[in-house]
C-alpha positions in Angstrom: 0.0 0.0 0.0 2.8 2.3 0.7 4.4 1.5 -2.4 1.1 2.0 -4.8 0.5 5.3 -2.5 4.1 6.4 -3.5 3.1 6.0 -6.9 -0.2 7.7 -7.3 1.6 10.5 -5.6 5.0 10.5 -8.4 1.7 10.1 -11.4 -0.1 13.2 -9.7 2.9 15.3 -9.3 3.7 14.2 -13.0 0.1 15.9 -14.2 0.8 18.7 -12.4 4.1 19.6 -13.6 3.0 18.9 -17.1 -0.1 21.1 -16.8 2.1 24.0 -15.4 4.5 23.2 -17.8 1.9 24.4 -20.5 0.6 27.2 -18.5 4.2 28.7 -18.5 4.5 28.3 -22.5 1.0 29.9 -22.6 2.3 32.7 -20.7 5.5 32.9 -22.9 3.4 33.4 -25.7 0.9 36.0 -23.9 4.4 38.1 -23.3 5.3 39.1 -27.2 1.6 39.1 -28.9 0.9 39.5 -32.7 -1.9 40.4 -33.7 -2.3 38.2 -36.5 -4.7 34.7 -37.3 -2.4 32.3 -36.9 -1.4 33.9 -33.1 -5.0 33.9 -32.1 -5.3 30.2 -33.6 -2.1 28.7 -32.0 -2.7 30.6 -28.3 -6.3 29.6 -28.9 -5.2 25.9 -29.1 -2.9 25.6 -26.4 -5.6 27.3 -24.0 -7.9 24.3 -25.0 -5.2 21.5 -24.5 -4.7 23.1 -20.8 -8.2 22.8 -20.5 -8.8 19.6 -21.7 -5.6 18.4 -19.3 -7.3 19.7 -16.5 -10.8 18.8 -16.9 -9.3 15.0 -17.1 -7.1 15.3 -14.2 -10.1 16.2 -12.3 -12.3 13.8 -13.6 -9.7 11.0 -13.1 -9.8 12.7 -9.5 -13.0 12.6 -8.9 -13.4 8.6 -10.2 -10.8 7.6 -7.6 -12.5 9.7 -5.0 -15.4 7.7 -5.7 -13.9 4.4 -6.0 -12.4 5.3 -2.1 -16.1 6.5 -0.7 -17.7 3.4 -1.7 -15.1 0.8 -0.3 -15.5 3.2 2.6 -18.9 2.3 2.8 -18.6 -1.3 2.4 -15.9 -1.3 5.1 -18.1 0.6 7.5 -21.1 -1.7 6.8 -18.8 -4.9 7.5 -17.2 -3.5 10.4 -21.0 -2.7 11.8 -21.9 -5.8 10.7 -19.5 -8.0 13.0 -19.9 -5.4 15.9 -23.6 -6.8 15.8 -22.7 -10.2 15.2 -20.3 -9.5 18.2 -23.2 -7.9 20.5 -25.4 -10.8 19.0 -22.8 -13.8 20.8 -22.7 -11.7 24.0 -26.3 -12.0 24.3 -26.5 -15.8 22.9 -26.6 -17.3 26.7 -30.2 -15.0 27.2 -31.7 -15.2 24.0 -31.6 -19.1 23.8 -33.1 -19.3 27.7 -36.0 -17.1 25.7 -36.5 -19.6 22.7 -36.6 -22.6 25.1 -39.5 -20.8 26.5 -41.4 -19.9 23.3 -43.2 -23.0 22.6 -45.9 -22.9 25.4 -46.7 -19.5 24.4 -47.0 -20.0 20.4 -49.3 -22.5 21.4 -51.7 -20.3 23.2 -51.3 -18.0 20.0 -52.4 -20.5 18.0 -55.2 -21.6 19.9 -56.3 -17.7 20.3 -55.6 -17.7 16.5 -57.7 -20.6 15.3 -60.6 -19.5 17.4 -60.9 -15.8 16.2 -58.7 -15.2 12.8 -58.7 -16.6 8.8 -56.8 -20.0 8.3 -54.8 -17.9 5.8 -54.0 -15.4 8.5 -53.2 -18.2 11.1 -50.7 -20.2 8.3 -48.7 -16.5 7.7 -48.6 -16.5 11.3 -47.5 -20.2 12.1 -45.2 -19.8 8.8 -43.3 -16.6 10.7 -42.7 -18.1 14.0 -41.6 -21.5 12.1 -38.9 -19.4 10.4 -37.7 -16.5 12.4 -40.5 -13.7 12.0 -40.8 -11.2 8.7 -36.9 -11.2 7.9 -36.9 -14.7 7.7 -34.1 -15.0 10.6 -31.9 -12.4 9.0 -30.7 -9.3 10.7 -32.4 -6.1 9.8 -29.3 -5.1 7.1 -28.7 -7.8 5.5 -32.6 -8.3 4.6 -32.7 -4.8 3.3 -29.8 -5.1 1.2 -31.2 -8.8 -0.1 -34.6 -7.0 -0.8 -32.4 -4.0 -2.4 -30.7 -6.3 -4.6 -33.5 -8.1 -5.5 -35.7 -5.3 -6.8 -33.4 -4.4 -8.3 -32.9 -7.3 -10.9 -36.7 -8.4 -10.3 -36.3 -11.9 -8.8 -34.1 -12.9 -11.7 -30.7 -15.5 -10.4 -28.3 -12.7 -12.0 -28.2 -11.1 -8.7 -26.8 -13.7 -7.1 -22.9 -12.3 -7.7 -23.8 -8.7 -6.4 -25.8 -10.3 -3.6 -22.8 -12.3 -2.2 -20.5 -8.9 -2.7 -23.2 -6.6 -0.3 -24.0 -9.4 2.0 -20.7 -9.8 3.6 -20.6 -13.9 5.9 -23.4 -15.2 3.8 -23.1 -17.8 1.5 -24.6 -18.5 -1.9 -26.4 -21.6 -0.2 -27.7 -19.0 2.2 -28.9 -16.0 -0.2 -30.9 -19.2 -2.4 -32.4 -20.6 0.8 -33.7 -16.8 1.8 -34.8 -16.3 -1.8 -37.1 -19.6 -1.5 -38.1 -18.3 2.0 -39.1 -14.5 0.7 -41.3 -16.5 -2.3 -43.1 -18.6 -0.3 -43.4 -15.2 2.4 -45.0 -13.0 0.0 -47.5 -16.1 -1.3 -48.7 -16.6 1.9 -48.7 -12.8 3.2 -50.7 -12.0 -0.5 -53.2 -14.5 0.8 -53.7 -13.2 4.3 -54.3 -10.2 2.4 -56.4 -11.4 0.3 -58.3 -13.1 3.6 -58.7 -9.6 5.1 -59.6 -8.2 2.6 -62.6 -10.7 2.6 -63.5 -10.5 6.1 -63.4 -6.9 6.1 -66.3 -7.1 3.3 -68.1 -9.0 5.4 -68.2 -7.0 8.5 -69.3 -4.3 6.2 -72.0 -6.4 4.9 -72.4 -6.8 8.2 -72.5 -3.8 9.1 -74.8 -2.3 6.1 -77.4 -5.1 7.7 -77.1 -4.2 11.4 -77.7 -0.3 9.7 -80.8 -1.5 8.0 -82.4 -3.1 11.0 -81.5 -0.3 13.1 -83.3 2.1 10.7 -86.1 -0.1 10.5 -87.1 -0.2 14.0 -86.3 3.8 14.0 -88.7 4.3 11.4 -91.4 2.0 13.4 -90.9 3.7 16.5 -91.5 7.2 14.6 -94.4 5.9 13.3 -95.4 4.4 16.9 -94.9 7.6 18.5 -97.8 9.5 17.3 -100.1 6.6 19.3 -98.3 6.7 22.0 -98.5 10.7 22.0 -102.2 10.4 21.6 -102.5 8.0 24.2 -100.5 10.1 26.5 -103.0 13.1 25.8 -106.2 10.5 26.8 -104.8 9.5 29.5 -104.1 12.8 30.7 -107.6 14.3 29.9 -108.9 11.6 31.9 -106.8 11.9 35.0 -107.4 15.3 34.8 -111.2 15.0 34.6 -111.3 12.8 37.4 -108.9 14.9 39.4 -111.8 18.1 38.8 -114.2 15.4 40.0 -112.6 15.6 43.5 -111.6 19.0 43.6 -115.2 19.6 42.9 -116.4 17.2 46.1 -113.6 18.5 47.8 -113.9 21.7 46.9 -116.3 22.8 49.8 -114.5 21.5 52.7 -110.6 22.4 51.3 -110.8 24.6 48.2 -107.6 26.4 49.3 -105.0 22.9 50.6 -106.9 20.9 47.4 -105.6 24.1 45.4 -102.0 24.2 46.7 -101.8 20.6 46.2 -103.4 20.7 42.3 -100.4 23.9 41.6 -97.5 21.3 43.1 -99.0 17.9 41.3 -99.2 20.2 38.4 -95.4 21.3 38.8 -94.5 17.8 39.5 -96.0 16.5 36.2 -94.5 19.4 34.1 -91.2 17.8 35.4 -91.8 14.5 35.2 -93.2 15.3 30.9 -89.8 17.7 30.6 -87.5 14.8 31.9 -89.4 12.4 29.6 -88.7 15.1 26.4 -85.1 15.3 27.3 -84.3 11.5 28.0 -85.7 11.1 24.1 -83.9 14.3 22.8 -80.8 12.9 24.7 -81.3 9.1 23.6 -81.7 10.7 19.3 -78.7 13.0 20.1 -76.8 9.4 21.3 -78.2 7.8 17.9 -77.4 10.4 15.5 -73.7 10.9 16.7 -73.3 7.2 16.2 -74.6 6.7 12.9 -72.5 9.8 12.1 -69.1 7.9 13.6 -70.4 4.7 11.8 -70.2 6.8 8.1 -67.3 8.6 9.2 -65.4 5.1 9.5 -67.2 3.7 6.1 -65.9 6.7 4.3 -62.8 6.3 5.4 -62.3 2.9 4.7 -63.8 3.4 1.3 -61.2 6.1 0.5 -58.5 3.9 1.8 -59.6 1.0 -0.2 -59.9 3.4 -3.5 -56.5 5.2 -2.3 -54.9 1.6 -2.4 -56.7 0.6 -6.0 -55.6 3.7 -7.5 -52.1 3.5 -6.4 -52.1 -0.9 -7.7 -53.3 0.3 -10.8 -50.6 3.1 -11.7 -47.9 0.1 -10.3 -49.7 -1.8 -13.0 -49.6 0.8 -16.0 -46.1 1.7 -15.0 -44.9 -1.8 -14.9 -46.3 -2.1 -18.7 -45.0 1.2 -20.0 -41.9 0.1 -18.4 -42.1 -3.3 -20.5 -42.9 -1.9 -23.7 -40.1 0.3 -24.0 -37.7 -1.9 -23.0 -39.2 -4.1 -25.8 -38.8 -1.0 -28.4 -35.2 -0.6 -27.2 -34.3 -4.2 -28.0 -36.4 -4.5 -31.1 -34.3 -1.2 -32.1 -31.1 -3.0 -31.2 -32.0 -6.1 -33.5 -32.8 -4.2 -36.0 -29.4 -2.1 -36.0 -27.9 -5.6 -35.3 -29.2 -7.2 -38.9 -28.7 -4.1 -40.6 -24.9 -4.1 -40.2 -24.8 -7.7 -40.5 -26.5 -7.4 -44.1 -24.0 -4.7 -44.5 -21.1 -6.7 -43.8 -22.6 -9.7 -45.9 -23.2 -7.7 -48.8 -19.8 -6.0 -48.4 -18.3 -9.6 -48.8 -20.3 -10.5 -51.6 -18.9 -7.6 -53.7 -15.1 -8.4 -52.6 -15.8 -11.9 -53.8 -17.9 -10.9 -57.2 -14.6 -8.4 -57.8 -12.2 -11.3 -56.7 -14.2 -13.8 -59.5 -14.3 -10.8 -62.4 -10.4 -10.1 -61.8 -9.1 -13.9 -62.3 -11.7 -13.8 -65.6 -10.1 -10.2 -66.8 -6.7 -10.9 -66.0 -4.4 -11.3 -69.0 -1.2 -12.1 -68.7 1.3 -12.3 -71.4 4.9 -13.9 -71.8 7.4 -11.5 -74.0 9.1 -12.7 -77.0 12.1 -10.9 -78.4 12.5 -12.4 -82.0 9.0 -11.2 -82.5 10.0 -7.7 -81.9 11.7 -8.3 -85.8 9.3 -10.1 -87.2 6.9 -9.1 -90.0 3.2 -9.5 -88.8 1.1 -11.7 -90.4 -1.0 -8.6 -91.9 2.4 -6.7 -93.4 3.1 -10.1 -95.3 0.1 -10.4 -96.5 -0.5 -6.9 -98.1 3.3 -7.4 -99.8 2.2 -10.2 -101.2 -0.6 -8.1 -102.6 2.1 -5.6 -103.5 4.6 -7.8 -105.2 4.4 -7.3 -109.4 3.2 -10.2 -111.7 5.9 -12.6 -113.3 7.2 -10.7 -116.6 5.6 -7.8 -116.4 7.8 -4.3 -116.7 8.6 -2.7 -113.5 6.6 0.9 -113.4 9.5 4.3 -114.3 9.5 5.5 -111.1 10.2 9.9 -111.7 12.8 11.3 -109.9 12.5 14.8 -108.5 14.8 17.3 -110.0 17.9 18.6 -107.6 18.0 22.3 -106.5 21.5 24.0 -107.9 22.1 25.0 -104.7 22.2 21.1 -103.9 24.0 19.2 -106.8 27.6 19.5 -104.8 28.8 22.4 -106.9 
């Protein structure tokens, strides 16, 4: 490490003397300026070399910067990994005393479970405490990172190799045997949903018929209470006829105690019929705040059920959208991927159709010398036409006269 340290450090200070190297040549040139094309073109140039040295010295920087943050990280995770597997041995003595004693109490569970809950709700149960609760006897971080890793390449075995690099101590046997574990997790946890989802439309069912009844025997009692009003008012007329029937017998001997006690019995009455009014008043006011708490929780639910629709269904649309790109991408690819293919074929093709029409053009010819003195075969052939008949008087051929100036003299 020293060594390689030594290095980078000899490479950096390399860099830099080369990129001050060049800013010293620029500056050479700055000193004695010219105003001409090719001055502005050259100092131009340089300046954008600089640059360009610069910009990948920092980038180069900023890659290794990155490189040394992320194993960082890792280190940090695995360091807080074995400080909880640590922790986790410290405690083993306790925690197994607490396992020993888990059995009598699951049992209860499951008893209280069978009597009250769905079967599909009682197996998710029985299925967690069989195999170590809802991270399947994993630690907190490395179930995150396996459920990380595993949305990330959507359940296909291609995350195996970057699962075994972020889940530092676990084996590949161990990352498959969770895998099977989360499958059969979220198949049994889709069905408990699926269960509650059930019972909770039954209890509103429920419900909707307990609501019905109710406002059925509301509506007879309304329609009772008129009778009962009426009845009242008889029954009152007549007590209070008979009631003047003794204050008029009585009325001779105690008009004035027969008329105190008539004021107080009517007092007491007027209590008695304004205790009556408010019991009802108070017994509707009882009613109508819980039918208005009963719709308050239907709404609710309702807007959490069409919340949780709403939100499946744009999962759903962008899962598809999703898909169909990705399809367009590779039916793009394929499509580039025959083209140059053909390209290439046809490209051979024409090498080969050149190849075939060079060996048919191609002449080649072997030099003779003697031929070079030869007569060809159409020379001979027009002397022969040339040549005079036997015995026949070679043509005079005229001679041009000779200029004075020529004749020698």
């Amino acid at each position: 490490m020293t060594v390689s340290r030594k290095m980078e450090k000899a490479k950096i200070l390399q860099q830099l003397s080369k990129i001050q190297n060049d800013v010293k040549r620029l500056q050479q040139q700055l000193n004695d300026v010219k105003p001409t094309p090719e001055f502005v073109g050259k100092i131009k140039e340089m300046m954008e070399e600089i640059e360009n040295a610069i910009n990948a010295f920092k980038e180069e920087q900023r890659q290794i910067y990155q490189q040394l943050l992320k194993e960082e990280k890792a280190v940090i995770n695995e360091l807080s990994l074995f400080e909880r597997k640590v922790e986790l041995w410290a405690l083993g003595s306790s925690t197994a005393e607490k396992v020993q004693k888990l059995p009598s109490t699951r049992v209860t569970v499951d008893k209280t479970l069978e009597n009250h809950l769905p079967e599909e709700v009682i197996e998710f149960e029985r299925f967690l405490q069989r195999t170590g609760g809802r991270q399947g006897g994993w630690d907190d971080y490395d179930h995150q990172n396996f459920l990380k890793i595993r949305t990330k390449y959507r359940g296909r075995l291609s995350y195996m190799d970057e699962a075994l690099e972020y889940l530092s101590g676990r084996t590949k046997e161990d990352i498959e045997q969770h895998d099977k574990w989360y499958q059969e997790y979220v198949i049994l946890h889709e069905r408990k949903k699926e269960s509650i989802r059930r019972w909770k439309e039954k209890q509103q069912q429920e419900k909707e018929r307990k609501l019905k009844e109710k406002k059925k025997s509301e509506k007879m009692l309304k329609e009772r209470w008129p009778q009962c009003e009426e009845a009242q008012k008889q029954k009152a007329e007549e007590e209070r006829k008979r009631k003047q029937a003794t204050v008029e017998v009585w009325k001779k001997h105690k008009v004035v105690a027969f008329a105190i006690d008539q004021a107080s019995q009517l007092k007491l009455e007027e209590k008695m019929q304004q205790k009556e009014c408010r019991s009802h008043v108070k017994l509707l006011l009882e009613r109508n705040s819980l039918q208005k708490k009963v719709k308050e929780k239907l709404e609710k639910l309702e807007n959490e059920k069409r919340d949780e629709t709403e939100k499946e269904g744009r999962k759903k649309i962008a899962a598809e959208e999703t898909s169909k790109f990705q399809e367009h991408d590779l039916h793009k690819l394929e499509l580039r991927v025959l083209q140059k293919h053909a390209k290439e074929i046809e490209k051979q093709e024409k090498e080969k159709r050149l190849a075939k029409l060079k060996e048919k053009v191609e002449i080649r010819v072997t030099r003779d010398r003697a031929r070079l003195n030869r007569s060809s075969k159409g020379w001979e052939e027009r002397r022969q036409e040339m040549a005079p008949a036997a015995g026949e008087p070679l043509p005079r051929v005229s001679q041009r006269a000779v200029p004075a100036w020529r004749g020698g003299s």
